[in-house]
C-alpha positions in Angstrom: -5.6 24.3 -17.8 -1.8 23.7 -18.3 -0.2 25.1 -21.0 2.1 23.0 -23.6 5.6 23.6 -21.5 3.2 21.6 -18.1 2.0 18.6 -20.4 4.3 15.2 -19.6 3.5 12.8 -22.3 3.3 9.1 -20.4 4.4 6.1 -22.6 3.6 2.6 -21.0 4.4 -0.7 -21.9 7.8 -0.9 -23.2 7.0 2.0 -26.1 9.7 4.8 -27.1 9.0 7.8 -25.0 9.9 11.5 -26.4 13.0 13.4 -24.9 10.6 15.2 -22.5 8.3 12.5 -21.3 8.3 9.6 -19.0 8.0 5.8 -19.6 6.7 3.2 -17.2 5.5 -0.6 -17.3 7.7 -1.9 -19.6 9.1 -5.2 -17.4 5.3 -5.6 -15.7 4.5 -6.3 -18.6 7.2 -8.6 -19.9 7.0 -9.9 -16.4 3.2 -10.5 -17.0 3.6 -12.3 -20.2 6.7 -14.7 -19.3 3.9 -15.9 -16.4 1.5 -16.6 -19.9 -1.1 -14.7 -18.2 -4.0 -13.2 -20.0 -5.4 -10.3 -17.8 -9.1 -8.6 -18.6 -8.4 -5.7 -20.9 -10.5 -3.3 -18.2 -7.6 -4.8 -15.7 -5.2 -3.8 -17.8 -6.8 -0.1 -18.3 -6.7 -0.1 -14.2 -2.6 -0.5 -14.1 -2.5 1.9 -16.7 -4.3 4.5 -14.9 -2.0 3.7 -11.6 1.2 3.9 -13.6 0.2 7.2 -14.9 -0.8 8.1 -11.6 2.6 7.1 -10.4 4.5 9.0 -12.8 2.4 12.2 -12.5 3.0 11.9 -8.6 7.1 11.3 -9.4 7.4 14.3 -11.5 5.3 17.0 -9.9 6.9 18.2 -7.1 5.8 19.5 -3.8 8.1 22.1 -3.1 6.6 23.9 -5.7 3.2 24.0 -4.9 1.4 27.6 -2.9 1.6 25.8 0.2 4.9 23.5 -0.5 2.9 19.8 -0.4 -0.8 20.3 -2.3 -0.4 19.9 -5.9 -2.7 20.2 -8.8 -2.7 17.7 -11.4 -4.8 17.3 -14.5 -5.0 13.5 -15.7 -5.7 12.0 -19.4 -5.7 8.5 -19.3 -5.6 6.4 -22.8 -8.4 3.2 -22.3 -9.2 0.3 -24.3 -12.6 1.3 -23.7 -13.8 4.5 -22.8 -17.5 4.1 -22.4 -16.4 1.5 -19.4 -15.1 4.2 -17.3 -18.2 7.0 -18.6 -19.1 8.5 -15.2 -15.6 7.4 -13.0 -13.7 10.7 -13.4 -15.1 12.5 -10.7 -14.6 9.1 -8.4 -11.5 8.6 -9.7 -10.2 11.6 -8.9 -11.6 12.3 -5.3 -10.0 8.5 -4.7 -6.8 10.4 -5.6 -7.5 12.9 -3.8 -7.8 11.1 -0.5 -4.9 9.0 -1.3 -2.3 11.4 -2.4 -3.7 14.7 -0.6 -3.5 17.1 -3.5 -6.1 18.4 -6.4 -6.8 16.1 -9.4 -8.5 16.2 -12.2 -9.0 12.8 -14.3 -10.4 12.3 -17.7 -10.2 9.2 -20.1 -9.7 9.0 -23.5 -9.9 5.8 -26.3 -6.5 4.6 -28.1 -4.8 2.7 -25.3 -2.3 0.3 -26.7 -2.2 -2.3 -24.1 0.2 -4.9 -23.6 0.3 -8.0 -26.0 -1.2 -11.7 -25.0 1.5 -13.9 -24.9 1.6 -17.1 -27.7 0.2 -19.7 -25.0 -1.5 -18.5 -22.0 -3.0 -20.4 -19.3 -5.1 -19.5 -16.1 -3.8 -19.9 -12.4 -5.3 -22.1 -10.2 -4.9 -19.6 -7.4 -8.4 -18.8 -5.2 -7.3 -15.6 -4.1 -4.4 -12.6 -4.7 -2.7 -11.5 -1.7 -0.5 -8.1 -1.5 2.8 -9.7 -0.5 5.3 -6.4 1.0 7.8 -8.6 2.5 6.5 -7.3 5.5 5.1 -8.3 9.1 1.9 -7.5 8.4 1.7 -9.5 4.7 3.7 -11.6 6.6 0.7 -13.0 8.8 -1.6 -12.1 6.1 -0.2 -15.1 4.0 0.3 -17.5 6.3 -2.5 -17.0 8.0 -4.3 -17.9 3.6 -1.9 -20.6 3.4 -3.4 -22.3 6.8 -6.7 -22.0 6.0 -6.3 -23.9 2.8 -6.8 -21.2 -0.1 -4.4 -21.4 -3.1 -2.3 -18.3 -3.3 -1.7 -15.8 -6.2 1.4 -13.8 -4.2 1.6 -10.1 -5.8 4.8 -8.1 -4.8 5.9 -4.5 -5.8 9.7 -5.0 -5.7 11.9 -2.5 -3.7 15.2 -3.0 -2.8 16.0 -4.7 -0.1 12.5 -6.7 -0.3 12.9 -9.2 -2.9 14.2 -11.8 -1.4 11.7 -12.0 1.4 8.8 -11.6 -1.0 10.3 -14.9 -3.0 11.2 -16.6 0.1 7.6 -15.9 2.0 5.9 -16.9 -1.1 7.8 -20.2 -1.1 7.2 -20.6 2.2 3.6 -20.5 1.9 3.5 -22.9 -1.1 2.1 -19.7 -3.5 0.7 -21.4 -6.6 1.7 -17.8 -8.9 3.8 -15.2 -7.7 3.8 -11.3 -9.5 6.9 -8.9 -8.8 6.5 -6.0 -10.2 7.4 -2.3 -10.4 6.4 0.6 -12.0 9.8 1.4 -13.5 9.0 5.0 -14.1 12.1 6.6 -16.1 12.0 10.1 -16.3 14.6 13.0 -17.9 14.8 15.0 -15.3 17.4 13.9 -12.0 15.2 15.6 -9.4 11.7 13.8 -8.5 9.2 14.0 -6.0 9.8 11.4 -3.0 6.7 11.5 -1.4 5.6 8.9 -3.8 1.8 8.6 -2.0 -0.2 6.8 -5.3 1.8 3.5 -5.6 -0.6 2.0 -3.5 -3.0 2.0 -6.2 -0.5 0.7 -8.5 0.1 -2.1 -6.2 -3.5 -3.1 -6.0 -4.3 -2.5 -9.8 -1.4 -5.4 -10.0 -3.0 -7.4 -7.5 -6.6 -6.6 -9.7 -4.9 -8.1 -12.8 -3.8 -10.7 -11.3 -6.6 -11.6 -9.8 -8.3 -11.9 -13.6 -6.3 -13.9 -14.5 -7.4 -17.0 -12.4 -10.1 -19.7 -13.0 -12.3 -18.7 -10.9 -12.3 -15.6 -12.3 -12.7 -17.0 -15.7 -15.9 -19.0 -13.8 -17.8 -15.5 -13.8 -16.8 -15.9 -9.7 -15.5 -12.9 -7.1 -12.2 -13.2 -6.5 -10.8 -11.8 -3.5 -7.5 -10.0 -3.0 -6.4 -9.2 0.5 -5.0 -6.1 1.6 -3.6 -7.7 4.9 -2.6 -4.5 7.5 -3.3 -4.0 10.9 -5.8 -1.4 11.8 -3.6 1.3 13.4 -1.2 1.8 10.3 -4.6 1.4 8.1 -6.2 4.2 9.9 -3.1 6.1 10.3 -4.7 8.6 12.7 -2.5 11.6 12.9 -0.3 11.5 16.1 -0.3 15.3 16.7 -1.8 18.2 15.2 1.3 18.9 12.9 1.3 15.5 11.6 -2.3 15.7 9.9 -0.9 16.2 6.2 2.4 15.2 5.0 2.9 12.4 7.6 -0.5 10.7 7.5 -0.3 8.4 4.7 -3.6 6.3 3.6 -2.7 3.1 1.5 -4.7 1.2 3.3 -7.7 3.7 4.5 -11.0 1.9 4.9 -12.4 5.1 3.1 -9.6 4.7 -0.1 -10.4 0.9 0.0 -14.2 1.6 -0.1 -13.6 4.2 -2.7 -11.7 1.8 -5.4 -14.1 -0.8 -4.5 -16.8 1.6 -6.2 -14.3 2.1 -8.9 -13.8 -1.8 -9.2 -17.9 -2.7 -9.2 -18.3 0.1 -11.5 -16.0 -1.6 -14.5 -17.7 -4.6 -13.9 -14.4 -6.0 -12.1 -15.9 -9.1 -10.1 -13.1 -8.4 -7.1 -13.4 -7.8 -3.8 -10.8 -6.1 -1.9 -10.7 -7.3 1.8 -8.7 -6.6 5.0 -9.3 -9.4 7.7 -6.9 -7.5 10.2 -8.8 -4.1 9.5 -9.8 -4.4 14.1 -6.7 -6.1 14.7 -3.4 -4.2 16.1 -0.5 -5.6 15.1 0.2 -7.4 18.2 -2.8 -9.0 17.9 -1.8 -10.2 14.3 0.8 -11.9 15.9 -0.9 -13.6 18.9 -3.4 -14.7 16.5 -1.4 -16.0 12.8 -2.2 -19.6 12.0 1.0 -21.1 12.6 3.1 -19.5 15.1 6.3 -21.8 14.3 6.3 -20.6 10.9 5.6 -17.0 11.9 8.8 -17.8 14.8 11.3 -18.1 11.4 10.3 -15.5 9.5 8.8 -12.8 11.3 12.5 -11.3 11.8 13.1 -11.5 8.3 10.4 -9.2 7.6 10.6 -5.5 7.4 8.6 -2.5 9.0 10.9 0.9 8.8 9.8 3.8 6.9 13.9 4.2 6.4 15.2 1.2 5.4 16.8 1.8 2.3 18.1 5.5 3.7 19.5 3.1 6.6 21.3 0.9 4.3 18.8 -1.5 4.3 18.7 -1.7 8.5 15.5 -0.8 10.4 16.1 2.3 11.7 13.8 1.2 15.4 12.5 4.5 16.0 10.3 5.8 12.9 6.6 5.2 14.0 6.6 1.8 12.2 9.6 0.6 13.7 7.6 1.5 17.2 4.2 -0.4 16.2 6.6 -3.5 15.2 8.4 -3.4 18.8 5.5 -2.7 20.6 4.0 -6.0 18.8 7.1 -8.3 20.0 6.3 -6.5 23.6 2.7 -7.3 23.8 2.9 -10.6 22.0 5.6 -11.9 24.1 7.3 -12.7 20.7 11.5 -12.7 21.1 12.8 -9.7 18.5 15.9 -10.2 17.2 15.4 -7.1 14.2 18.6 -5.2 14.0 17.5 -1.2 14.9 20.1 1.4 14.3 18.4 3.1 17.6 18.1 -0.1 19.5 18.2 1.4 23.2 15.8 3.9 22.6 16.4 5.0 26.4 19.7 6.0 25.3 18.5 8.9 23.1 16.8 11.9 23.2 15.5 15.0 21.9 15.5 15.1 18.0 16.3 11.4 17.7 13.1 10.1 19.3 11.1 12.9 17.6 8.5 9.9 16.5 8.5 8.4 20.0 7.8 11.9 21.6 4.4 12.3 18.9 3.1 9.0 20.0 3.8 10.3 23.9 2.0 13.1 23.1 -1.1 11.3 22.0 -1.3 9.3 24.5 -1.2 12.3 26.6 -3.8 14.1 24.6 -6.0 10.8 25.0 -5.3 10.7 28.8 -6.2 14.4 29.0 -9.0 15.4 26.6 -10.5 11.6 25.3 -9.7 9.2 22.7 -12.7 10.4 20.4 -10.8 13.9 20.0 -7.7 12.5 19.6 -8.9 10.6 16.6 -10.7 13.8 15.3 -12.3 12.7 11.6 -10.2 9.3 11.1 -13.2 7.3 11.1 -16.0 9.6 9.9 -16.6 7.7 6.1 -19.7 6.4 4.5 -17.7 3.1 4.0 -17.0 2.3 8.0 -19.6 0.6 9.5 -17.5 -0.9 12.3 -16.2 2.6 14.0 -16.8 1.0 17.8 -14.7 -1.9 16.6 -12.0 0.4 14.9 -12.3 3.3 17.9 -11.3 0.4 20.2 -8.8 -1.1 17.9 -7.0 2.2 18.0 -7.2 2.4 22.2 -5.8 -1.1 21.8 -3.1 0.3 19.9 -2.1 3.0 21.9 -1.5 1.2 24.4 1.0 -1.6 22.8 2.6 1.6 21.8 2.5 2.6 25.8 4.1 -0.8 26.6 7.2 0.0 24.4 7.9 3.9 25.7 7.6 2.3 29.8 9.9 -0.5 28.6 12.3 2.0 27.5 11.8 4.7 29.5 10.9 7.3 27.0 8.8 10.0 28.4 
């Protein structure tokens, strides 16, 4: 139990925080009712569980945990209604769990003061809400929508560096409503944690409400929103041994996604999360999207690096998503024109193609001892039913990731 001097007091929405707390939400919000959306109240409760999420995970640091990464955090959520979420701690909190790798304990609690409906709302016309990164992956993942003739509800956590390929994809692909959003967390306190593993969920609560929000909803229909990430950085098995905690993130885990889905049916949310690259690598993404002209323009506008804001918003072409984004160019034949800060990787060694050295490593391990134990646990959840497809999805993978260490050299 944590005593009075380890409680945070969270105030969303735009209300006045005390000296010692943290607010969040505010301009989601605003954003949300300048759009003259009316999201479900039980959406609504979602974000506000994911904000409070986030700002738990920005203000408990790691390095002071036992082990310097596993935290413990206790949870009180304010609800509109708490009889709707009777039963979801426990779920709630091993989905946590899973996604953020430490301890958590969630409870909810009535009172929630939720954002206001705006004077006039309306309802989108949009089929279907689409996580929109300003990435590759979303990338395809849109166009690939837009081709097949569904209306688009475009949802976008802004970063820097990303808006202006979220607004320009979302044009692009003729989005009929298009969310930005970010959590805004302010805090007191200069120092925060930057692992930053639970805005994932606040990225798909977003996507949730928006998803509400549409006619079809409104219909009593299921609405879809798509999670659009190839299967190697969903799975995110761990390269080596060392890299099984702190550097094996799980945003878009079939296990997590399976796990919210409970969360979602539960609340009577009529949403299906869905990821139609889930046995795709992402050079197959790429040989496959819908319009390869389009994808042609844009795909070098997109960004992959796990650095590019430290890099001064440059890829830094040798983090491990920089290498699944080269390897995809190799294997799809596609011209890459990115700009990488380490763009001859044979020019380098040692410490500066630590991540390139890992994925040697694996493939070693794999070439040695088998892919099945280089994958360990990965796939082992009661929400994978496709583990062939997604065990050779990740021996697809490992060999784009092959193509780009022979065509550099790196050993």
């Amino acid at each position: 139990m944590a005593t009075a001097s380890e409680v945070t007091p969270v105030v969303l929405y735009g209300k006045p925080a005390p000296a010692d707390g943290v607010s969040a939400g505010a301009a989601a919000a605003a954003a949300v009712r300048r759009m003259g959306l009316a999201p479900s109240p039980v959406a609504w409760d979602l974000v506000s569980l994911a904000l409070s999420a986030v700002a738990a995970d920005l203000t408990v640091r790691r390095d002071t945990s036992v082990d310097g990464w596993t935290r413990e955090i206790e949870l009180e959520v304010a609800v509109s209604d708490p009889s709707q979420w009777d039963g979801l701690s426990a779920q709630t909190a091993s989905t946590l769990a899973f996604l953020t790798t430490d301890r958590w304990s969630v409870t909810f609690v009535g009172g929630a003061d939720l954002p206001s409906a705006p004077k006039k709302t309306r309802v989108s016309t949009a089929d279907a809400a689409v996580l929109l990164s300003g990435g590759l992956d979303s990338l395809v993942g849109v166009i690939d929508l837009h081709r097949s003739g569904s209306n688009i509800f475009a949802v976008s956590h802004t970063v820097r560096g990303d808006q202006a390929n979220q607004v320009q994809f979302a044009k692009k692909v003729s989005a009929v409503d298009h969310l930005r959003v970010n959590h805004n967390v302010s805090t007191p306190w200069a120092a925060s944690e930057k692992s930053q593993r639970a805005r994932s969920l606040l990225f798909l609560a977003f996507a949730v409400l928006a998803a509400t929000t549409t006619q079809r909803y409104a219909d009593g229909e299921v609405v879809p929103v798509y999670i659009c990430e190839n299967g190697f950085i969903a799975i995110n098995p761990a390269l080596t041994a060392a890299r099984i905690g702190s550097l094996s993130t799980r945003t878009a885990h079939p296990h997590y996604l399976g796990e919210l889905q409970g969360i979602l049916d539960a609340l009577g949310l009529r949403v299906e999360l869905r990821n139609p690259y889930a046995e795709k690598t992402k050079g197959q993404m790429i040989l496959d999207c819908a319009d390869q002209e389009l994808l042609a323009e844009l795909a070098i506008e997109s960004t992959s690096c796990g650095r590019y804001q430290r890099y001064g918003l440059e890829h830094c072409g040798r983090c491990v998503p920089c290498s699944v984004r080269r390897a995809a160019f190799l294997a799809a034949g596609f011209r890459d024109t990115t700009s990488y800060r380490y763009h001859d990787l044979g020019a380098y060694s040692g410490a500066a193609l630590e991540d390139l050295h890992a994925i040697a490593r694996a493939r070693i391990q794999v070439q040695d001892h088998g892919l099945d134990r280089w994958i360990g646990n990965a796939l082992i959840s009661p929400h994978i039913q496709n583990t062939e497809a997604l065990r050779a999805m990740l021996e697809r993978a490992l060999d784009e990731l092959g193509g780009l260490l022979n065509h550099y050299g790196v050993a």
